[in-house]
PyMOL Python script that loads the backbone (N, CA, C, O; Angstrom):
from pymol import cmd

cmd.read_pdbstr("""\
ATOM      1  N   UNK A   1      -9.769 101.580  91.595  1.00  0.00           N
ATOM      2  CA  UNK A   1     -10.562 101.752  90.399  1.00  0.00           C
ATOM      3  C   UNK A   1     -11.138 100.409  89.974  1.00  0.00           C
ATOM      4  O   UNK A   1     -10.486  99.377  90.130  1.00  0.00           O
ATOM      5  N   UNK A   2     -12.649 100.415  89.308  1.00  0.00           N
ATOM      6  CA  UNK A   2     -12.855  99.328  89.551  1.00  0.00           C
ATOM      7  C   UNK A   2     -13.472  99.275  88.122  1.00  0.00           C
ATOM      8  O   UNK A   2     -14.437  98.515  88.051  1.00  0.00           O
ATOM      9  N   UNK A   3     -13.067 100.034  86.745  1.00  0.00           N
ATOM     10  CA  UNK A   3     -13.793 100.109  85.751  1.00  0.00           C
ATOM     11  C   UNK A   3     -12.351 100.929  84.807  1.00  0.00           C
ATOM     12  O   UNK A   3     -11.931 102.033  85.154  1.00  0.00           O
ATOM     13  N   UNK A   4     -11.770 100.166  83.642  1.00  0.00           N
ATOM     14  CA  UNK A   4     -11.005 100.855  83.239  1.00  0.00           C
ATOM     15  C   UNK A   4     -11.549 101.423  81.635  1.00  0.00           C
ATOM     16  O   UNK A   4     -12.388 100.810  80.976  1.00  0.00           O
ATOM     17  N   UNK A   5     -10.949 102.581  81.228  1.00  0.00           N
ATOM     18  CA  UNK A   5     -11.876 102.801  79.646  1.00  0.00           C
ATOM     19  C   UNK A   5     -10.410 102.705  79.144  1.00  0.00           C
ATOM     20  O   UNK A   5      -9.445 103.248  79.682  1.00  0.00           O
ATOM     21  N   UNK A   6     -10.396 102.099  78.275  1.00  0.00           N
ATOM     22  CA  UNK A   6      -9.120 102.133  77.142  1.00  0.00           C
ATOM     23  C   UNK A   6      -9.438 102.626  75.927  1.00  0.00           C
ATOM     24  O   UNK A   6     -10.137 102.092  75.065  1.00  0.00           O
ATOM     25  N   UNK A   7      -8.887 103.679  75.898  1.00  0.00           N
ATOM     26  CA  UNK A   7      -8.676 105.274  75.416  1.00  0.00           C
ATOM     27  C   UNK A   7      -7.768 105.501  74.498  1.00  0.00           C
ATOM     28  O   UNK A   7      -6.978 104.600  74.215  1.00  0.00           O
ATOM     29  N   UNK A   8      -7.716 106.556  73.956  1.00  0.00           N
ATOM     30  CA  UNK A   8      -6.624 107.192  73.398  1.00  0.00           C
ATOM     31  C   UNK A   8      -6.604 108.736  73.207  1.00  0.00           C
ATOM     32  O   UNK A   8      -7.633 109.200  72.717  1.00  0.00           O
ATOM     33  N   UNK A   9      -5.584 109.630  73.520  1.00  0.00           N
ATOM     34  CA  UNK A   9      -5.505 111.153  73.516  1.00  0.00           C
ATOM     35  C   UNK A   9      -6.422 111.521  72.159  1.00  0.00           C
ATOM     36  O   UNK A   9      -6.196 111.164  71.002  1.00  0.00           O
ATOM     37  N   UNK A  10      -7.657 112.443  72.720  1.00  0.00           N
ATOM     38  CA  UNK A  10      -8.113 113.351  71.359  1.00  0.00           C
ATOM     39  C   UNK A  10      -9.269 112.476  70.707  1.00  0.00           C
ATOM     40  O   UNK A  10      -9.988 112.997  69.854  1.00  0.00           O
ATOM     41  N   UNK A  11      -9.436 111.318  71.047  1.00  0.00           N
ATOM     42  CA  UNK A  11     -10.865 110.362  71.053  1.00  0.00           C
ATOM     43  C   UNK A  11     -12.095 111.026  71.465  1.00  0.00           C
ATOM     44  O   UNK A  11     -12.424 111.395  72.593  1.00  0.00           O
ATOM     45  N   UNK A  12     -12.853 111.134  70.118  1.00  0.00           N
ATOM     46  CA  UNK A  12     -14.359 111.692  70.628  1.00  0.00           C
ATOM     47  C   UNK A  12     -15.129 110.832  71.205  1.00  0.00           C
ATOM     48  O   UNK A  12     -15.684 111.049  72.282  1.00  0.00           O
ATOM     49  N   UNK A  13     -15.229 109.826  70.574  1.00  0.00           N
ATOM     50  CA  UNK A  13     -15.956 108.710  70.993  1.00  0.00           C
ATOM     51  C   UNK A  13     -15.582 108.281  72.413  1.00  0.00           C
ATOM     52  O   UNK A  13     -16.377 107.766  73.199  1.00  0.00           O
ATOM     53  N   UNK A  14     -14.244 108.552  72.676  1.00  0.00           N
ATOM     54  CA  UNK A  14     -13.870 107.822  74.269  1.00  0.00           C
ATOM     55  C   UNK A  14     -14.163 108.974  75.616  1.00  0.00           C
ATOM     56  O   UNK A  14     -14.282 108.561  76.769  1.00  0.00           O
ATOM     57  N   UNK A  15     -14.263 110.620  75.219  1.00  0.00           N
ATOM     58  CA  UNK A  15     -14.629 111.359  75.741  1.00  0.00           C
ATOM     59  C   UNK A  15     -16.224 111.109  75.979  1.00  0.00           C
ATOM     60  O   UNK A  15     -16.764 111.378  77.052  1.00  0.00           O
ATOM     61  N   UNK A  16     -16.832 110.631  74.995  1.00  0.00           N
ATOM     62  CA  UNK A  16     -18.586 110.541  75.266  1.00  0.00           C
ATOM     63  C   UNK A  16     -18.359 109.279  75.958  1.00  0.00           C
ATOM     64  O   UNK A  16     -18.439 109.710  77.109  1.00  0.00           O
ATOM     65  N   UNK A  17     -18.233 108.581  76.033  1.00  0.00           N
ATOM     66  CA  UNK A  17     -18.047 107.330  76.806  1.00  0.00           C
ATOM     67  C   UNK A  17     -18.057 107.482  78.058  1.00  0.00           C
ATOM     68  O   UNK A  17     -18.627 106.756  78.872  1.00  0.00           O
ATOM     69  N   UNK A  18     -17.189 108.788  78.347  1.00  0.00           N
ATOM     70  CA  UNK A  18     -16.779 108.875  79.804  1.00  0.00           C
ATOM     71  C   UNK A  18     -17.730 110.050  80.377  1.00  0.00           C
ATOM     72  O   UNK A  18     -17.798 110.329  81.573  1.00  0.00           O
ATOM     73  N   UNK A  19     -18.617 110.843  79.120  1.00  0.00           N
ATOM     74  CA  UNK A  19     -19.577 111.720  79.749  1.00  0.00           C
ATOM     75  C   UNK A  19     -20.479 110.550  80.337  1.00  0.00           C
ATOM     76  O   UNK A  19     -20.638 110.571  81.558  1.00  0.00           O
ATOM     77  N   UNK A  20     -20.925 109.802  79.806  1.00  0.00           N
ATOM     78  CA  UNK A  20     -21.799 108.204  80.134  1.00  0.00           C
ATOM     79  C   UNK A  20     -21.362 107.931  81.438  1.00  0.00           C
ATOM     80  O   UNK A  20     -22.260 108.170  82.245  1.00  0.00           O
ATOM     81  N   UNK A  21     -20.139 107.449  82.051  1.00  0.00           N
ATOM     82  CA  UNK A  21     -19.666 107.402  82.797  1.00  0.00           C
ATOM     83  C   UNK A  21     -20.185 108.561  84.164  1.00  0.00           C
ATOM     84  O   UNK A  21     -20.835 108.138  85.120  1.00  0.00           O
ATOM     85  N   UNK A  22     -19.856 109.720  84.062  1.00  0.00           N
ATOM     86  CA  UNK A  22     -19.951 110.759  84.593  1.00  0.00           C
ATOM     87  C   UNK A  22     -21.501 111.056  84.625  1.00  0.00           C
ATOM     88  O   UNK A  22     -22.000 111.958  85.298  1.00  0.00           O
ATOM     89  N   UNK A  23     -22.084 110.332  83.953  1.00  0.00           N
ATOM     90  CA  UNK A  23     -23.897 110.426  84.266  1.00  0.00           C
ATOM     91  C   UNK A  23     -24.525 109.546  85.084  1.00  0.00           C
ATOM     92  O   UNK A  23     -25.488 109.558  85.850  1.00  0.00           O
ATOM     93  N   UNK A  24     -23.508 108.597  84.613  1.00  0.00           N
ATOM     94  CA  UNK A  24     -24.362 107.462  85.846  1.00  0.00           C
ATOM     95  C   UNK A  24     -23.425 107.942  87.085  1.00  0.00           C
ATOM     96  O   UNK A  24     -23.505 107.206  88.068  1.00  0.00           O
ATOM     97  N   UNK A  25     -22.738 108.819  87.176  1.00  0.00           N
ATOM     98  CA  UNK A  25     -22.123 108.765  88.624  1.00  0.00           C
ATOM     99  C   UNK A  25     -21.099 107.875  88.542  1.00  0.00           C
ATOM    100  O   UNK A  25     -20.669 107.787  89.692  1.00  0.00           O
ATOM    101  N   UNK A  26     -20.601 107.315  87.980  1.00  0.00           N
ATOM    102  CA  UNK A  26     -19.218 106.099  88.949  1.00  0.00           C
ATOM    103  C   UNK A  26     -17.768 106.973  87.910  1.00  0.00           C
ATOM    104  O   UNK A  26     -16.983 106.093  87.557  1.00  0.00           O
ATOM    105  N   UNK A  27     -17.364 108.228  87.464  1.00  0.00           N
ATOM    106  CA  UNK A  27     -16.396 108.599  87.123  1.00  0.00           C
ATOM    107  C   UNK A  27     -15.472 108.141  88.052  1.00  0.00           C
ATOM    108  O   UNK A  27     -14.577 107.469  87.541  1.00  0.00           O
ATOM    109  N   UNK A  28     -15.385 108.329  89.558  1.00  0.00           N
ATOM    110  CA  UNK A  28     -14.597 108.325  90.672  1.00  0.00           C
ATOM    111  C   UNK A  28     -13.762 106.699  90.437  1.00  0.00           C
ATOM    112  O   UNK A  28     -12.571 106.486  90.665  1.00  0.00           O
ATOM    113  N   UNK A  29     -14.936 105.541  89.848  1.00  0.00           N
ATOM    114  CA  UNK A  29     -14.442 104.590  90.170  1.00  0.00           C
ATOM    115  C   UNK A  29     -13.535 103.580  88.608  1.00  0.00           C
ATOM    116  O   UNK A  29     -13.070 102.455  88.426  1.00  0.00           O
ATOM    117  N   UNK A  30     -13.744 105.071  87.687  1.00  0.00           N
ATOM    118  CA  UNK A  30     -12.839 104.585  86.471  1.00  0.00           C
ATOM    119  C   UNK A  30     -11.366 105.186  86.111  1.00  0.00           C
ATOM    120  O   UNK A  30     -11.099 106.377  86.272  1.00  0.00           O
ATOM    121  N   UNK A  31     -10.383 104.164  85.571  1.00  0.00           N
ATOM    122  CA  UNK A  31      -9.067 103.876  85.508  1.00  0.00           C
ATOM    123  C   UNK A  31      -8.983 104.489  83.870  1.00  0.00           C
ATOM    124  O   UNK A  31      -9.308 103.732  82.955  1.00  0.00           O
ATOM    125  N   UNK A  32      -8.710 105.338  83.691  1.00  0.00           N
ATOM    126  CA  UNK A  32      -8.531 105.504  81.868  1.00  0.00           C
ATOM    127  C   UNK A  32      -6.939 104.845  81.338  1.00  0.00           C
ATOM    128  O   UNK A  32      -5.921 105.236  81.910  1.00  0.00           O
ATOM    129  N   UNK A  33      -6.880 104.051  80.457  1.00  0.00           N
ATOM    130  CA  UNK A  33      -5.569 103.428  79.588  1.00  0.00           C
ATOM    131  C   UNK A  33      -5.828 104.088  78.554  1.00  0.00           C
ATOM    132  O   UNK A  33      -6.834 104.147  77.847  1.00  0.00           O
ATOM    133  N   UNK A  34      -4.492 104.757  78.500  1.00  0.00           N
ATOM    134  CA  UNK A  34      -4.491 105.308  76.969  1.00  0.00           C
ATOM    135  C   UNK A  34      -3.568 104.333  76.222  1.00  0.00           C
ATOM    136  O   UNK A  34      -2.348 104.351  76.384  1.00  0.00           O
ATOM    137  N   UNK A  35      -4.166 103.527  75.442  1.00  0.00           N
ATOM    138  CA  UNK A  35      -3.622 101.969  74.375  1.00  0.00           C
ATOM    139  C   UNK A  35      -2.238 102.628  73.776  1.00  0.00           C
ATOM    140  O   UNK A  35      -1.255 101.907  73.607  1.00  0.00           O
ATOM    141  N   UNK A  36      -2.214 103.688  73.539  1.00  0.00           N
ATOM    142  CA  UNK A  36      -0.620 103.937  72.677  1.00  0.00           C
ATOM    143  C   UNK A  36       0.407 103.341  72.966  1.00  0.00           C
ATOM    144  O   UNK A  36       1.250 102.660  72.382  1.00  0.00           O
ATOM    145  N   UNK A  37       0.142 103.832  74.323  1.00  0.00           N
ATOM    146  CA  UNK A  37       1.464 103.516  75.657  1.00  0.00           C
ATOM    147  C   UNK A  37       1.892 102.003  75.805  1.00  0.00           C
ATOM    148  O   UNK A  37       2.644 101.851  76.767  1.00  0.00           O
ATOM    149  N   UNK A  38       1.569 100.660  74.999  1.00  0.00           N
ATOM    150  CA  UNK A  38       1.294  99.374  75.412  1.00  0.00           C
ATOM    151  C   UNK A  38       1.225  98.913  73.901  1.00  0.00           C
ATOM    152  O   UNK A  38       0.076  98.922  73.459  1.00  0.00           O
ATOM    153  N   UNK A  39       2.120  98.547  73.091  1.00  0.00           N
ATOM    154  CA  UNK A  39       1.804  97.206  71.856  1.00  0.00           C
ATOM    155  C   UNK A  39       0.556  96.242  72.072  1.00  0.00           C
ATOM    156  O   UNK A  39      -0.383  96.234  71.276  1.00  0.00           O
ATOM    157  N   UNK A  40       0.605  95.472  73.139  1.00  0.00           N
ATOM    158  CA  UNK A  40      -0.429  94.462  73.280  1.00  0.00           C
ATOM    159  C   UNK A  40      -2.043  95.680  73.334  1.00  0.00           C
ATOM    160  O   UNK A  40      -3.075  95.719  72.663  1.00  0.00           O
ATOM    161  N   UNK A  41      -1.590  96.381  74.316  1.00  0.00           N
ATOM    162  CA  UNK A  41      -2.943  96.956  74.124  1.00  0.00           C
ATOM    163  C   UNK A  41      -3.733  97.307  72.708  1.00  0.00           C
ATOM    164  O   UNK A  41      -4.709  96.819  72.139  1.00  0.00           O
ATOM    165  N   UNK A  42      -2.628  98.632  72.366  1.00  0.00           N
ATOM    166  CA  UNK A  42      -2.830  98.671  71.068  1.00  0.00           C
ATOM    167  C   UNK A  42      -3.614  97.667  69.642  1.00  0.00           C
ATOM    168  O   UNK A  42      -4.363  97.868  68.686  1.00  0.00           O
ATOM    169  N   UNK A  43      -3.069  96.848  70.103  1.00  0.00           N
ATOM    170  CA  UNK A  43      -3.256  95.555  69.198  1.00  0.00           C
ATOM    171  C   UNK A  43      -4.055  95.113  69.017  1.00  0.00           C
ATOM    172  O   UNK A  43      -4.505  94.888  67.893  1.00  0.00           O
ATOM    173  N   UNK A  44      -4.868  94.615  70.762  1.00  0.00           N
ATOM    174  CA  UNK A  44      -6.211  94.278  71.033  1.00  0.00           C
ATOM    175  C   UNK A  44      -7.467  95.577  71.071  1.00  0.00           C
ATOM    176  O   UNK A  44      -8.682  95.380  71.065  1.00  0.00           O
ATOM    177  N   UNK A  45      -6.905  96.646  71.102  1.00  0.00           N
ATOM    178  CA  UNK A  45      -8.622  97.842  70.827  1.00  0.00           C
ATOM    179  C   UNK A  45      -7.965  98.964  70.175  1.00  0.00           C
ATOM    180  O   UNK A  45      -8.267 100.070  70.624  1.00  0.00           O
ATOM    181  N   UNK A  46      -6.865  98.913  68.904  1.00  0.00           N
ATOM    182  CA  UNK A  46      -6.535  99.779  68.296  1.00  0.00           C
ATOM    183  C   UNK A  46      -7.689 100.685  67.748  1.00  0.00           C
ATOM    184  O   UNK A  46      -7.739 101.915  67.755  1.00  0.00           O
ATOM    185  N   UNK A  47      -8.746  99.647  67.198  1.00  0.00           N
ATOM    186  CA  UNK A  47      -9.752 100.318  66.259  1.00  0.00           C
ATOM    187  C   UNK A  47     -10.956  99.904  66.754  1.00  0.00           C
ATOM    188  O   UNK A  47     -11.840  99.759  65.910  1.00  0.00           O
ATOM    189  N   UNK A  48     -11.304  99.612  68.189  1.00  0.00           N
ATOM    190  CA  UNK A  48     -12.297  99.503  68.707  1.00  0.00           C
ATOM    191  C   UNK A  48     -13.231 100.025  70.200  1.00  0.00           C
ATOM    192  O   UNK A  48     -14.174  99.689  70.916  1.00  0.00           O
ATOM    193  N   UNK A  49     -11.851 101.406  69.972  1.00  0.00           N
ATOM    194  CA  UNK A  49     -12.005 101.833  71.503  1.00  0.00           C
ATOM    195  C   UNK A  49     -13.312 102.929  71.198  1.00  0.00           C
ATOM    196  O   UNK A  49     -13.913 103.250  70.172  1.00  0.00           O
ATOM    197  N   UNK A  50     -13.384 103.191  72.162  1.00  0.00           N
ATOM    198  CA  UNK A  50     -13.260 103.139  73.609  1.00  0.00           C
ATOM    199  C   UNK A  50     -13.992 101.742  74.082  1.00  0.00           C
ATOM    200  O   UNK A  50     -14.839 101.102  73.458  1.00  0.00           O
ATOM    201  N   UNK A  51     -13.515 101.509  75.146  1.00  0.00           N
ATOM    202  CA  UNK A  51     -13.615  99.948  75.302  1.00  0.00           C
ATOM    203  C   UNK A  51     -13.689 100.248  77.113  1.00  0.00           C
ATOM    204  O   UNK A  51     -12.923 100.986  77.733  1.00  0.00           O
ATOM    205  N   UNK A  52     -14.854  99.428  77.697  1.00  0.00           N
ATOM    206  CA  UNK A  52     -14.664  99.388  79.343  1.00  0.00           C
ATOM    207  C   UNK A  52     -14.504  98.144  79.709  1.00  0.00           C
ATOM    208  O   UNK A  52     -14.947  97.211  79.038  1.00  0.00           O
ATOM    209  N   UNK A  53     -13.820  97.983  80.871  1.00  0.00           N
ATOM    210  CA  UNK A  53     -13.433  96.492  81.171  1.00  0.00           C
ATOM    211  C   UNK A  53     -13.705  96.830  82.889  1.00  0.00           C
ATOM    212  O   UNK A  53     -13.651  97.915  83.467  1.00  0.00           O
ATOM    213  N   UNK A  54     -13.914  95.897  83.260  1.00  0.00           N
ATOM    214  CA  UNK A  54     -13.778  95.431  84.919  1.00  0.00           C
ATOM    215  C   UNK A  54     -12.533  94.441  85.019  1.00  0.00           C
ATOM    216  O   UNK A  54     -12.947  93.282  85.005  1.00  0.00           O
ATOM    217  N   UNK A  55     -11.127  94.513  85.117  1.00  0.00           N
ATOM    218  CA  UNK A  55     -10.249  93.957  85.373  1.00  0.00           C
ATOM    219  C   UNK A  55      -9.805  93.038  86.354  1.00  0.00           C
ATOM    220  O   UNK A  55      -8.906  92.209  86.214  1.00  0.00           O
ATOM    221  N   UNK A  56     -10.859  93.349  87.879  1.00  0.00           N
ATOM    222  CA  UNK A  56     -10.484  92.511  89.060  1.00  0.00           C
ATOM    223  C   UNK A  56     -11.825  92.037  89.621  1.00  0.00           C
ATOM    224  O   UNK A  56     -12.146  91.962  90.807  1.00  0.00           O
ATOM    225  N   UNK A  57     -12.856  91.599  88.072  1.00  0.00           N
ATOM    226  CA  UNK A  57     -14.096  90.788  88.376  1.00  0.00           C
ATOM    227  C   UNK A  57     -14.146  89.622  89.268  1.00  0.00           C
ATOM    228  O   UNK A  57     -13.250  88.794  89.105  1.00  0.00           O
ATOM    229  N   UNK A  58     -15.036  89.393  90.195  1.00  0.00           N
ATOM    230  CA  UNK A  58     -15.118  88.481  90.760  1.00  0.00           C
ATOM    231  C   UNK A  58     -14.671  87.250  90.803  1.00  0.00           C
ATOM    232  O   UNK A  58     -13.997  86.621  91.619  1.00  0.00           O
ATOM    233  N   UNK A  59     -15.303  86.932  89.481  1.00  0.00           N
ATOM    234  CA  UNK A  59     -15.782  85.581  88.984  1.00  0.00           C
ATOM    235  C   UNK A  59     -14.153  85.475  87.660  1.00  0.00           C
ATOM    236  O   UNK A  59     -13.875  85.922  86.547  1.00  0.00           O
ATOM    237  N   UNK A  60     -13.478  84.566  88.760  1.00  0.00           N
ATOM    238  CA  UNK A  60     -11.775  84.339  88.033  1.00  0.00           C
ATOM    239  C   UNK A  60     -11.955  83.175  86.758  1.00  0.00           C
ATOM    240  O   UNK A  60     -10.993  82.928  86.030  1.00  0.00           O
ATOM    241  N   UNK A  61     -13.019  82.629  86.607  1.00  0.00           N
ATOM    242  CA  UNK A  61     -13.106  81.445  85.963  1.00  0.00           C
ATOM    243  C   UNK A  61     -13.558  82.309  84.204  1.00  0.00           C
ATOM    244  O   UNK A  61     -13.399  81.718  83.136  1.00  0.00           O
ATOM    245  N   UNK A  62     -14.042  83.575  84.302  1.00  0.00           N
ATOM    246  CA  UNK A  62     -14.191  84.141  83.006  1.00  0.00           C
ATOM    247  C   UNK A  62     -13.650  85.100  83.003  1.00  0.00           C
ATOM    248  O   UNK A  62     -13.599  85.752  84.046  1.00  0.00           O
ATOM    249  N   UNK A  63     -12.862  85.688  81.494  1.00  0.00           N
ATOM    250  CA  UNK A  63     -12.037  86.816  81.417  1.00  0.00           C
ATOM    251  C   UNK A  63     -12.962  88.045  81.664  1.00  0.00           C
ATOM    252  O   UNK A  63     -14.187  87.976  81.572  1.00  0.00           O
ATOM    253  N   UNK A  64     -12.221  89.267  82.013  1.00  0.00           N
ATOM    254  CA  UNK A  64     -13.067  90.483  82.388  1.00  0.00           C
ATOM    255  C   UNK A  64     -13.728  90.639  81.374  1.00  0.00           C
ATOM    256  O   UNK A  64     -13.392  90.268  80.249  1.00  0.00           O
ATOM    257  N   UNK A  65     -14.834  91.258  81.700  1.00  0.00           N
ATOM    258  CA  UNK A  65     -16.413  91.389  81.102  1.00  0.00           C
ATOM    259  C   UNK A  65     -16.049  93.092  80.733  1.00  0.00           C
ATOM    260  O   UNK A  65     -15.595  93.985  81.448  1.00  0.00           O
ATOM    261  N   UNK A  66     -16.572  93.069  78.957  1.00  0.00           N
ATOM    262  CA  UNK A  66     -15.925  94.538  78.261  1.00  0.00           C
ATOM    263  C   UNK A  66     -17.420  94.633  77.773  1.00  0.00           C
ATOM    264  O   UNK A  66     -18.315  93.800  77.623  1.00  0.00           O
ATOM    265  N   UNK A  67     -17.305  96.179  77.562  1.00  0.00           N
ATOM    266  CA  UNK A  67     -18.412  96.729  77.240  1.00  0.00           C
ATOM    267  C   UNK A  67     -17.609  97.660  75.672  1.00  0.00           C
ATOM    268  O   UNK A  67     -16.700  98.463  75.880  1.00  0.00           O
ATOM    269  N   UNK A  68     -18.020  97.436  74.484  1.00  0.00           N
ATOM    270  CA  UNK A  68     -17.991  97.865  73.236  1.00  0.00           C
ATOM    271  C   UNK A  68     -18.484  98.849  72.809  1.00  0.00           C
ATOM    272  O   UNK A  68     -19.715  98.859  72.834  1.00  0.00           O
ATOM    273  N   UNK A  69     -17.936  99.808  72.368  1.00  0.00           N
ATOM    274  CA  UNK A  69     -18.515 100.923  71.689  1.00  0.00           C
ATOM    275  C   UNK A  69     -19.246 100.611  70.448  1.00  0.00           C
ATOM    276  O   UNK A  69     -18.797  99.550  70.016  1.00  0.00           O
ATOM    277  N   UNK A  70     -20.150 101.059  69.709  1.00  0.00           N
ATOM    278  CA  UNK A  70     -20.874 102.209  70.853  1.00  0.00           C
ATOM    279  C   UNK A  70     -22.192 101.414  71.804  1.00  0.00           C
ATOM    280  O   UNK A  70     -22.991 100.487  71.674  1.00  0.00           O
ATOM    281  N   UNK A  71     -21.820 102.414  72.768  1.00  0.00           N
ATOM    282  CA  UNK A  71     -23.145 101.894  73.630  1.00  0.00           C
ATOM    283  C   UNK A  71     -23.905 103.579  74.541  1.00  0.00           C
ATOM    284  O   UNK A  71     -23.483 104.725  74.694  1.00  0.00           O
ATOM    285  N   UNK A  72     -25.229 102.800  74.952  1.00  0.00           N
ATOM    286  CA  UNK A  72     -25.672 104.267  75.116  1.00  0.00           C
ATOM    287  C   UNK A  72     -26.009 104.262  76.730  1.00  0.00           C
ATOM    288  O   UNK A  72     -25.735 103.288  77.431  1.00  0.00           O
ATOM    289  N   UNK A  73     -26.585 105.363  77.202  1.00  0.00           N
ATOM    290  CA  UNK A  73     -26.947 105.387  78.870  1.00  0.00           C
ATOM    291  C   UNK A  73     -27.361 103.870  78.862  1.00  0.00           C
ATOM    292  O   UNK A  73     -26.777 103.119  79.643  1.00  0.00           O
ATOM    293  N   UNK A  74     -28.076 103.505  78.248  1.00  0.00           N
ATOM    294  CA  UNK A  74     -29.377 102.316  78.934  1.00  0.00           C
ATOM    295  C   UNK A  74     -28.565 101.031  78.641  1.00  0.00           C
ATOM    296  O   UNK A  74     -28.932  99.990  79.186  1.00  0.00           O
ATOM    297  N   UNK A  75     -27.423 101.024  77.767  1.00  0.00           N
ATOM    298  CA  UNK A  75     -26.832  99.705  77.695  1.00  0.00           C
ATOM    299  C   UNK A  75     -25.910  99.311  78.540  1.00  0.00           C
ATOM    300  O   UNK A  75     -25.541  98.160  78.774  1.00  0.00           O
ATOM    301  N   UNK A  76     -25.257 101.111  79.358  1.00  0.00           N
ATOM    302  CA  UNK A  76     -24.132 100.728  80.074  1.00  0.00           C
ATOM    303  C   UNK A  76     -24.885 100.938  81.160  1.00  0.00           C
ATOM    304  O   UNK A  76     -24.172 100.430  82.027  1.00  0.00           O
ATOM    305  N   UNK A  77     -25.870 101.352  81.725  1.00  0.00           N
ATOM    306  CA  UNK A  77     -26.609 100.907  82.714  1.00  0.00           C
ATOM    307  C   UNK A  77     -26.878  99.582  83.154  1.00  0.00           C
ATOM    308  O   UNK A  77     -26.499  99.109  84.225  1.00  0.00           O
ATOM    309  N   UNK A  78     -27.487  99.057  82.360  1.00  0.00           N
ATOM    310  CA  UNK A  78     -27.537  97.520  82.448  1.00  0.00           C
ATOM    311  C   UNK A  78     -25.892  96.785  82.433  1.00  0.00           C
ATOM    312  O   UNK A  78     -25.882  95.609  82.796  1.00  0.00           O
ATOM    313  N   UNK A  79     -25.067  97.152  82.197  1.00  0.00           N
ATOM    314  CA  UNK A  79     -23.864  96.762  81.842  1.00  0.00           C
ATOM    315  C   UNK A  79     -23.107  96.855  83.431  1.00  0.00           C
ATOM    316  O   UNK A  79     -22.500  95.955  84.012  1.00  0.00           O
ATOM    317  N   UNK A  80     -23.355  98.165  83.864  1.00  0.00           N
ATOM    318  CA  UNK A  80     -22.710  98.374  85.031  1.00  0.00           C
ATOM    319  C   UNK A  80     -23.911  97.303  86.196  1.00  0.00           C
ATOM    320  O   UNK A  80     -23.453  96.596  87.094  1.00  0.00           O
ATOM    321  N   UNK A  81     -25.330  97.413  85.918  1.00  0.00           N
ATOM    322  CA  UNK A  81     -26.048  96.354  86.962  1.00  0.00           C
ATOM    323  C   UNK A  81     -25.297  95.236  87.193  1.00  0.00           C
ATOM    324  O   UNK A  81     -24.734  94.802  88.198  1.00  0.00           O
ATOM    325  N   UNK A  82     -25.452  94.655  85.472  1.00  0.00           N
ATOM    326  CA  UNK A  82     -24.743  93.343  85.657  1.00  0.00           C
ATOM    327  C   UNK A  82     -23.685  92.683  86.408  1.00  0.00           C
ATOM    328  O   UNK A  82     -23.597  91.495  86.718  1.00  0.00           O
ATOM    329  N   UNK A  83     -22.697  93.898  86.709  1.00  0.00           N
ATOM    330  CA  UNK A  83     -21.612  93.677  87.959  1.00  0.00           C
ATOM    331  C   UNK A  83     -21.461  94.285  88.851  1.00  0.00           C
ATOM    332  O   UNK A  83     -20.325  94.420  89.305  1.00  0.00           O
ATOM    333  N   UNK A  84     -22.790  95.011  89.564  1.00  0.00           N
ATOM    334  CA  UNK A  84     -22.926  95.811  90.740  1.00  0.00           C
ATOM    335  C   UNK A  84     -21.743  96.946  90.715  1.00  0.00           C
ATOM    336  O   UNK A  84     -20.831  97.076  91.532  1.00  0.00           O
ATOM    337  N   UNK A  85     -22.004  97.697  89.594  1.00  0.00           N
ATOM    338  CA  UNK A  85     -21.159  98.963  90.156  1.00  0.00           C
ATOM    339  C   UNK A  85     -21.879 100.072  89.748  1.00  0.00           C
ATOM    340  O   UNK A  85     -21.266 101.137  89.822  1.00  0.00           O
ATOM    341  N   UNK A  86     -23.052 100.109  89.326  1.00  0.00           N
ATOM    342  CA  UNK A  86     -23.785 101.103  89.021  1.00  0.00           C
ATOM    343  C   UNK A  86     -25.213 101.095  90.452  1.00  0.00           C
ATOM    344  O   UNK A  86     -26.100 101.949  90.445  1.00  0.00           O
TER     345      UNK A  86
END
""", "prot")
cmd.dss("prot")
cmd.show_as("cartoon", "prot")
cmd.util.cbc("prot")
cmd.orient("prot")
């Protein structure tokens, strides 16, 4: 998996996220975290999920590159260009 959404059970917003996902085609290549399960997670996108991350980005010298809700087809389009997975 090369795209994780950090989630939480019963999230509308993180379900449309992942219809987004499922439009551009790369569902196959996303990891869903549901934040409950994890304090630190929690902590860091309690109130800002749904949240996408690339976790095993290339480029080790900058932390993984997150994409913020809300965003729409054309932002996570460009979002997914930006790191060749779209």
């Amino acid at each position: 998996m090369l795209i994780t959404l950090y989630s939480t059970q019963g999230c509308h917003l993180c379900e449309q996220a992942y219809g987004l996902l499922v439009e551009m085609g790369v569902q196959h290549q996303v990891s869903i975290v549901d934040i409950t399960v994890n304090d630190a997670l929690f902590s860091r996108y309690g109130v800002t999920i749904p949240v996408l991350s690339i976790p095993n980005h290339d480029d080790l010298t900058m932390s993984a590159p997150e994409l913020h809700w809300p965003f729409d087809r054309n932002r996570l389009a460009a979002w997914l260009t930006t790191y060749k997975l779209g």
